[in-house]
C-alpha positions as CSV (number, residue, x, y, z in Angstrom):
1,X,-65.7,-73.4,21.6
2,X,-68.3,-71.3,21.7
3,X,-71.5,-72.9,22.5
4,X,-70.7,-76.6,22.0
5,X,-72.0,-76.9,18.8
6,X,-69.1,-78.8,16.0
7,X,-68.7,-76.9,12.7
8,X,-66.2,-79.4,11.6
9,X,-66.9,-83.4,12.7
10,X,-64.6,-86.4,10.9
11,X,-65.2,-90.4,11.4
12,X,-62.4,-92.3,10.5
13,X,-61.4,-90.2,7.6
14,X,-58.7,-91.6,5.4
15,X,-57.2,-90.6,2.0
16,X,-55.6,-92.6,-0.5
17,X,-53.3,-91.6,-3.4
18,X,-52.5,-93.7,-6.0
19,X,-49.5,-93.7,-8.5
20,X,-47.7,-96.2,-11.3
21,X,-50.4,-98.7,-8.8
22,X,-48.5,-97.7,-5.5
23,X,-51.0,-96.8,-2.8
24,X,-49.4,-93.9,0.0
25,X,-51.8,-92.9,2.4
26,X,-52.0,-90.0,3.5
27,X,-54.4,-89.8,6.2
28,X,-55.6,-92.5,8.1
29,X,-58.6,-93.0,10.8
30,X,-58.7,-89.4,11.3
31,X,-61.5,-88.7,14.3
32,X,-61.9,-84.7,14.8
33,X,-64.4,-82.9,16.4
34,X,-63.6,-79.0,16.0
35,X,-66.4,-76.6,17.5
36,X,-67.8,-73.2,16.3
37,X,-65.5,-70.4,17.7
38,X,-62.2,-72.5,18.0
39,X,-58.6,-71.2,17.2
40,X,-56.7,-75.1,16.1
41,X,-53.6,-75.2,15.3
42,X,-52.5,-78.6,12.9
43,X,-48.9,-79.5,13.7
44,X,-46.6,-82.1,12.7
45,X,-43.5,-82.9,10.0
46,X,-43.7,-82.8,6.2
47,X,-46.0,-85.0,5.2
48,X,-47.7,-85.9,7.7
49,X,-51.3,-84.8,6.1
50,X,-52.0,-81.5,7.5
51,X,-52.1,-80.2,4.0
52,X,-54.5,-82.9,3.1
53,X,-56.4,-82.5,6.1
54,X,-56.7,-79.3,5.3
55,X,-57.9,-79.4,1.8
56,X,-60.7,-82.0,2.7
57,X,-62.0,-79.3,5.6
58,X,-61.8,-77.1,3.7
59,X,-63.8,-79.2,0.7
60,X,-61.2,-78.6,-1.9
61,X,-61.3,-82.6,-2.1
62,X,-63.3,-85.6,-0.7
63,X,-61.7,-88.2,1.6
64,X,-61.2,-91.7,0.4
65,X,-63.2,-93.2,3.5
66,X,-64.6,-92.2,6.6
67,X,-67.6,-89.3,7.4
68,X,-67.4,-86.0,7.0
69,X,-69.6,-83.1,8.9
70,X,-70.0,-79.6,8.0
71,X,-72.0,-78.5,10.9
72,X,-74.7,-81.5,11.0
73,X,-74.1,-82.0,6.5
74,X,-72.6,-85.2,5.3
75,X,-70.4,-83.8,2.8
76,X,-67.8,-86.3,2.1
77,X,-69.2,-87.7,-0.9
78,X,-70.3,-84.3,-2.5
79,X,-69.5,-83.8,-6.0
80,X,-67.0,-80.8,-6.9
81,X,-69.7,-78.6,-8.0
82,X,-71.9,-78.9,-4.4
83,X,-68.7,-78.7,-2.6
84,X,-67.8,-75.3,-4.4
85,X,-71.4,-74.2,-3.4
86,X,-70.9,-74.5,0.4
87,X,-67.0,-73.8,0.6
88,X,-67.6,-70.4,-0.6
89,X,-70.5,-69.1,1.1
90,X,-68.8,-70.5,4.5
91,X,-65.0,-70.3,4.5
92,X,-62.0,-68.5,3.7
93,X,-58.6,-69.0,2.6
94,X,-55.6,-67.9,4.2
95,X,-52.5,-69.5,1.7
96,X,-48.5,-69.0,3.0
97,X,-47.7,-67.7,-1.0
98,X,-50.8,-65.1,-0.4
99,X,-52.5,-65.9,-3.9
100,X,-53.5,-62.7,-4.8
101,X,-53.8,-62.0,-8.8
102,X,-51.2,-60.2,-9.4
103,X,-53.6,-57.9,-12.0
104,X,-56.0,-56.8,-9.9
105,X,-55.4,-53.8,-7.4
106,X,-55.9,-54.7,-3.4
107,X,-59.6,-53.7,-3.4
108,X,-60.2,-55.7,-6.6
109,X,-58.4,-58.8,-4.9
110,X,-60.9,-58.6,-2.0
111,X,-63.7,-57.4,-3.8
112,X,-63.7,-60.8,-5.8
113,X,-65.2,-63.4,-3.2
114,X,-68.5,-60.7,-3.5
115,X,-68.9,-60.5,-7.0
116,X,-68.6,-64.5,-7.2
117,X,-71.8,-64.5,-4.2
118,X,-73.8,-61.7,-5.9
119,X,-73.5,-58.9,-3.8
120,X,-74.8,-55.4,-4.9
121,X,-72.3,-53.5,-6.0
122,X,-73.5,-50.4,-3.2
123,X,-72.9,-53.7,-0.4
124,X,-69.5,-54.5,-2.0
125,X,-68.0,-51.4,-1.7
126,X,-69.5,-50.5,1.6
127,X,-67.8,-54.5,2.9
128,X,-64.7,-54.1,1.3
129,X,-63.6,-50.4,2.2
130,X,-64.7,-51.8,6.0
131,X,-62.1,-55.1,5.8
132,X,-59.3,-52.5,4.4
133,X,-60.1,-50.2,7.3
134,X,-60.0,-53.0,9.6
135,X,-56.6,-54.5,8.0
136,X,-55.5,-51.0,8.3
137,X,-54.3,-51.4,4.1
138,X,-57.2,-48.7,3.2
139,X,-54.6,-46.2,2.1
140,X,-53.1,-49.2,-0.2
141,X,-56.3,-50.2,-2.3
142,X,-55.7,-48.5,-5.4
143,X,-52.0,-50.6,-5.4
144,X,-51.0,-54.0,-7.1
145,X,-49.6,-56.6,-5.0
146,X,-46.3,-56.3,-6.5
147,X,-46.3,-53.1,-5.0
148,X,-46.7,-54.4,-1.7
149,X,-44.5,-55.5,1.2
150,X,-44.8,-59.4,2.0
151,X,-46.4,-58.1,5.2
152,X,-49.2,-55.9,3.7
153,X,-50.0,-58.9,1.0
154,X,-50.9,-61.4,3.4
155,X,-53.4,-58.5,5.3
156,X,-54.8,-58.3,1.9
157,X,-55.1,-62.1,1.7
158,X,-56.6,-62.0,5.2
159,X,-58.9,-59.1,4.2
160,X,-60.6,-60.9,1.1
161,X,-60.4,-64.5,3.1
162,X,-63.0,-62.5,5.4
163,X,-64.8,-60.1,3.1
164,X,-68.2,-62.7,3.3
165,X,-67.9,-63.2,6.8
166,X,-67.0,-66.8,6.1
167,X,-67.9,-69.2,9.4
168,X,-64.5,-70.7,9.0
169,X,-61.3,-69.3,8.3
170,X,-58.4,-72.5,7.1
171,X,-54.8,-70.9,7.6
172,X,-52.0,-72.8,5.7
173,X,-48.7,-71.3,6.9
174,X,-50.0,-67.9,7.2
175,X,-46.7,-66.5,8.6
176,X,-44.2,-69.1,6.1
177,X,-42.8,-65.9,4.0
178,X,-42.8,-63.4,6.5
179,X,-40.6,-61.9,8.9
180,X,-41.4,-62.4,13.0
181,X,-42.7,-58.9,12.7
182,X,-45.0,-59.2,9.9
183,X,-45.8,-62.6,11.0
184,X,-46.5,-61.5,14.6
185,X,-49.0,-58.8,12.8
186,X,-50.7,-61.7,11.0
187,X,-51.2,-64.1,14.0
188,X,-52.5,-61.0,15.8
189,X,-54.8,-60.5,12.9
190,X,-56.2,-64.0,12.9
191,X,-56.5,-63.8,16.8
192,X,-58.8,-61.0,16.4
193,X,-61.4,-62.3,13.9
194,X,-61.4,-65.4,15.9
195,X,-62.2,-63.3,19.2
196,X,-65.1,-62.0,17.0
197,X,-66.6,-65.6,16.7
198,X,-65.0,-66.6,12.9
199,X,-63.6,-70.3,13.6
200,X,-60.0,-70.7,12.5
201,X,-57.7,-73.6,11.5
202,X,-54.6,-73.3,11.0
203,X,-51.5,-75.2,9.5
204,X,-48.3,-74.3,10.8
205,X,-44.6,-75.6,11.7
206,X,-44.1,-72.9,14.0
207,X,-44.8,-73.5,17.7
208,X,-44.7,-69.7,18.3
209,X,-47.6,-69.3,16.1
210,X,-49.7,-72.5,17.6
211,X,-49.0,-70.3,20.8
212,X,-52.2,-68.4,19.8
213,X,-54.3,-71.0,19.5
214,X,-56.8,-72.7,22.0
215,X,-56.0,-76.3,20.5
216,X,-53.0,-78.3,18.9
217,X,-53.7,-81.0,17.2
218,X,-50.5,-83.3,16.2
219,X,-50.3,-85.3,12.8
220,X,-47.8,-88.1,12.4
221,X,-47.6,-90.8,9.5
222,X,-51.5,-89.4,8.6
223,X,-52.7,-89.8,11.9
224,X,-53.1,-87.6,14.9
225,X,-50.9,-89.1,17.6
226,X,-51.9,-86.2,20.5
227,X,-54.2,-82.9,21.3
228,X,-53.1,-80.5,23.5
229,X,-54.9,-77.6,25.0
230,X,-52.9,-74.8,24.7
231,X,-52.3,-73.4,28.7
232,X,-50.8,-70.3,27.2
233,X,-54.3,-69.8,24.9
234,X,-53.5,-66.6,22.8
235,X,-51.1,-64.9,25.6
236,X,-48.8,-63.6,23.2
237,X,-51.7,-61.2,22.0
């Protein structure tokens, strides 16, 4: 944490689902405090909630119950519309399938989050041919991602997750289709913009890549069952 100050707070946040009148929760009594400048890592088995957890930080969805703080904003009852407002002027998406479109060309994939926040077209160009130099894919913008390596997709996806300078970058299984090379690269990546200030949480099954994180927080059954500060905080970079 930077200077003490939470981006992310939560106050017994839980998350129903309904189906055919059968009611699964998914998270329950979740009490999270995650400060500006932190590297988490969300750990625990299939279906635990750390995709649903996920998706309510990153306000793709509002919790059934409980508070929820973006920096000092009570956000958990927003509508869709105010939620959209926030989530893209302040985070960025990191997804394990990429989700680039597969008609655009790399600098048009990372171009978009821009041209959805108004930017001049002279600022866009000048932002995005900076990200590409920085995720060393420059001499790939012109490409399609099915021209790509797995590898060099997700340093797009990472490039147009930070094209706006989000304050909070959410990492689902950044690594899940890559090899330990690529996904070494990746982590690496992530380390980096965190190092720089950007706040990132990340999903993940593997321990190596929790390795690079500060924190680990452990989801069982919807609930977290135990934090751990990581001793070997972002030694593998």
């Amino acid at each position: 944490m930077e200077n003490g100050k939470n981006i992310i707070t939560t106050k017994g946040l839980k998350k129903f689902y309904y189906t055919d009148e059968i009611e699964t929760t998914a998270l329950n009594n979740v009490n999270l405090a995650i400060g500006e400048g932190e590297f988490v890592a969300i750990m625990g088995p299939s279906g635990c909630g750390k995709s649903t957890l996920l998706n309510i930080i990153g306000l793709l969805d509002n919790p059934s119950e409980g508070e929820f703080y973006f920096y000092d904003e009570e956000v958990s009852k927003y509508s869709e519309r105010q939620r959209a407002e926030l989530r893209k002027k302040n985070i960025g998406f990191v997804f394990q399938s990429f989700n680039l479109i597969d008609e655009l060309t790399v600098y048009e994939n990372v171009e978009l989050p821009l041209i959805y926040l108004k930017y001049p077209s002279a600022d866009r160009k000048k932002r995005v041919e900076e990200v590409l130099e920085t995720m060393q894919i420059m001499h790939r913008k012109d490409h399609f991602p099915q021209q790509l390596s797995g590898g060099q997709q997700q340093r797009v996806a990472v490039a147009r997750a930070v094209v706006a300078k989000p304050n909070l970058i959410l990492a689902d299984e950044p690594t899940g289709n890559l090899d330990s090379t690529n996904g070494q690269e990746v982590m690496t990546l992530l380390s980096d913009l965190n190092a720089k200030g950007t706040t990132v949480v990340m999903v993940t099954h593997s321990a190596t890549d929790a390795e690079y994180a500060h924190r680990v927080i452990n989801l069982f059954d919807g609930q977290v069952v135990s934090e751990n500060i990581n001793s070997k905080e972002n030694s593998l970079v």
